[in-house]
C-alpha positions in Angstrom: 29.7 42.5 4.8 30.2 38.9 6.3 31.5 37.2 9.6 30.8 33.7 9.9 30.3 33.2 13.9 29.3 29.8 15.7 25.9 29.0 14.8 26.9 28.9 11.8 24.6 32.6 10.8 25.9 35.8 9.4 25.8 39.0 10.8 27.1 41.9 8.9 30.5 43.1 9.4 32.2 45.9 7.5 35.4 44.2 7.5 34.5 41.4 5.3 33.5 41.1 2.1 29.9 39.9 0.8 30.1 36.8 -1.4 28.4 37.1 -4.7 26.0 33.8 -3.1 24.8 36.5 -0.6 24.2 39.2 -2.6 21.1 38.6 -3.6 19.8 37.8 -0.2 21.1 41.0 1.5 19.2 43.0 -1.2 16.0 41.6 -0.4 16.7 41.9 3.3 18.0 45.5 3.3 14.8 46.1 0.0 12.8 49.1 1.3 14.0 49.9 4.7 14.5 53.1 4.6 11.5 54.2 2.5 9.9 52.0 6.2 12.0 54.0 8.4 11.3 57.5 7.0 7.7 56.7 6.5 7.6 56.4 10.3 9.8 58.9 12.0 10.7 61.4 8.3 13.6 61.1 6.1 17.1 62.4 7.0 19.6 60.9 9.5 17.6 59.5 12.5 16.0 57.2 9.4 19.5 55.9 8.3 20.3 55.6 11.6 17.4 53.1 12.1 18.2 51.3 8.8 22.3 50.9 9.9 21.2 49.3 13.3 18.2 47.2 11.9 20.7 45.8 9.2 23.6 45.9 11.7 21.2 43.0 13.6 20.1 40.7 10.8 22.0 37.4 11.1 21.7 35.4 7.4 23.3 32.3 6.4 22.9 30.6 2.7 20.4 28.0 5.0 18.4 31.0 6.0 14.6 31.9 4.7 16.3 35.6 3.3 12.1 36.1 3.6 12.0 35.7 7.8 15.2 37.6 7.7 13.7 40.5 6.1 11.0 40.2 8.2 13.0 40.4 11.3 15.0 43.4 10.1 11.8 44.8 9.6 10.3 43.9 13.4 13.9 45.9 14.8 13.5 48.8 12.5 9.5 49.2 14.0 10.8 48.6 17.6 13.4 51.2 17.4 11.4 53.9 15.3 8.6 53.0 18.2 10.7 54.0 20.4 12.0 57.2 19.3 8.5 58.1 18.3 7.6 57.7 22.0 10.3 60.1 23.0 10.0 62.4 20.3 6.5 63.0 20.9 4.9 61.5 23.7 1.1 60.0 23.4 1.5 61.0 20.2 0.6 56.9 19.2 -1.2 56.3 22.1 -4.2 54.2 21.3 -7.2 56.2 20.8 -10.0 56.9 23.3 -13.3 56.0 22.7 -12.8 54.0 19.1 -15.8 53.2 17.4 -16.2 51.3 14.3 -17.1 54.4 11.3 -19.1 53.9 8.7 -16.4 53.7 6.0 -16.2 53.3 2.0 -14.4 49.4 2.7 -15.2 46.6 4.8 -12.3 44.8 4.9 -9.1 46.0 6.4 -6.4 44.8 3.5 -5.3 46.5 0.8 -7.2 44.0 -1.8 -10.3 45.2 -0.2 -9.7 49.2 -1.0 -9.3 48.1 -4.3 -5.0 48.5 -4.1 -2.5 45.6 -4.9 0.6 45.5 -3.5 2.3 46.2 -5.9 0.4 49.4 -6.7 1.1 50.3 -3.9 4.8 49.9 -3.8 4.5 51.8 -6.8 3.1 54.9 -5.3 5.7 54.5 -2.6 8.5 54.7 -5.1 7.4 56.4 -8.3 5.9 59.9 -9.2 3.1 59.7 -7.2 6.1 59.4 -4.0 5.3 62.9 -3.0 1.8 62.6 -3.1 1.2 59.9 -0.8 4.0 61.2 1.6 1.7 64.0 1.8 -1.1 62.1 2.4 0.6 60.2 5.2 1.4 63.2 6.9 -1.9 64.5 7.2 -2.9 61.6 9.2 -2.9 61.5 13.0 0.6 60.3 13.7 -1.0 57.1 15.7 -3.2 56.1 12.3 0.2 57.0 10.6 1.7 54.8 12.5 -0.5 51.9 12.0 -0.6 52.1 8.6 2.7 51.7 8.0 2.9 49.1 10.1 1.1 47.3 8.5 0.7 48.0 4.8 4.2 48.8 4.2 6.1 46.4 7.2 3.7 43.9 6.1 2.9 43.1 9.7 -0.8 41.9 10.6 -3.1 43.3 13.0 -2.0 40.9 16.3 1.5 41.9 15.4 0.9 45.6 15.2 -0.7 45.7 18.9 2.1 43.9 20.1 4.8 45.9 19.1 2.7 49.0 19.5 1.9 48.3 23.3 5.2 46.9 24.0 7.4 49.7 22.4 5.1 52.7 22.2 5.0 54.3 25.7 2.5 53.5 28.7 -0.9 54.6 27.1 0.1 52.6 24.0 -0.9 49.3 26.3 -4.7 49.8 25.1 -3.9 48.8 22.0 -5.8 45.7 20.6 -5.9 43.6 17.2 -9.3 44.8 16.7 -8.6 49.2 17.3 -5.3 48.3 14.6 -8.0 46.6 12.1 -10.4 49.3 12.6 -8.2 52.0 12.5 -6.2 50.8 9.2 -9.4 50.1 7.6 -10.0 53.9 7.9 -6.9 54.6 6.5 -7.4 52.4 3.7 -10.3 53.9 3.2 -8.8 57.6 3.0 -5.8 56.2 0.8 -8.5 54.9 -1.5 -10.4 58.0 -2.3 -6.8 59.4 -2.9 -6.1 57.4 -5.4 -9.5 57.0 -6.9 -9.5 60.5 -7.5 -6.0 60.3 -9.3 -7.2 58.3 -11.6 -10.5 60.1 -12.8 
């Protein structure tokens, strides 16, 4: 839903109809929030909640890169679930003390280098092995959690990850840097990709 304001951008307004020219772009917008939002603070309400406000702020216009919109809707939905992970359960994504770079079964820290596509990925997201990772996630330390999603599933690198992370995520979160994000998804890659390597033997 549509209302044309000055600039000339879109926001999304329930009292006008979406024009079959926009369709397409909302989708891909809107595409995966709330798998996003319930990977980082659990499914049920407070989730939709996130995805209504984070779509309630995209502004699109036909003129518009429907990518960097997406993107954007993305950034509010990780500020806001930031934030309510910071009340929730405070410290709980503080950064960790005393990081140290761990001997690990990947170097890099991208999917690519744990052996996972994107798209494979998404796939255990969304198909029958859903569960299964969900599982997994939640076995993690809600801080490497955190990171994780940010950035494998938000698509966000490891600069942008510390920033919003030590802006959003409570006092103690401030001692996050690029380098403790890239160090501390690399681990999780590295645990997501003895999960799935043992899935497929």
């Amino acid at each position: 839903m549509f209302q044309e304001i000055a600039d000339p951008h879109y926001s999304l307004n329930p009292d006008q109809p979406i024009t079959d020219d926009m369709q397409e772009i909302i989708e891909l917008v809107t595409a995966g929030l709330y798998s996003l939002a319930s990977m980082l603070v659990g499914e049920g309400e407070e989730s939709a909640r996130l995805v209504e406000e984070a779509v309630a702020t995209a502004e699109i216009s036909p003129c518009f890169d429907p990518q960097e919109a997406r993107r954007s809707s993305r950034r509010e939905l990780a500020t806001s679930a930031l934030k309510l992970l910071t009340r929730r359960c405070p410290g709980c994504i503080d950064a960790p003390q005393g990081l140290a770079p761990a001997t690990t079964c990947i170097e890099g820290d991208d999917l690519a280098s744990a052996g996972i596509s994107a798209e494979e990925l998404e796939g255990m997201i969304s198909g029958q092995e859903r569960e299964r990772v969900r599982k997994w996630l939640i076995s993690l330390p809600s801080w490497m959690r955190t990171v994780f999603v940010l950035r494998a599933v938000a698509g966000f690198n490891a600069a942008e990850t510390a920033e919003l992370l030590k802006t959003h995520g409570g006092p103690q979160a401030a001692a996050w840097t690029p380098s403790a994000v890239s160090e501390v998804f690399r681990q999780g890659l590295c645990s997501l990709a003895s999960q799935v390597l043992r899935n497929r033997d």
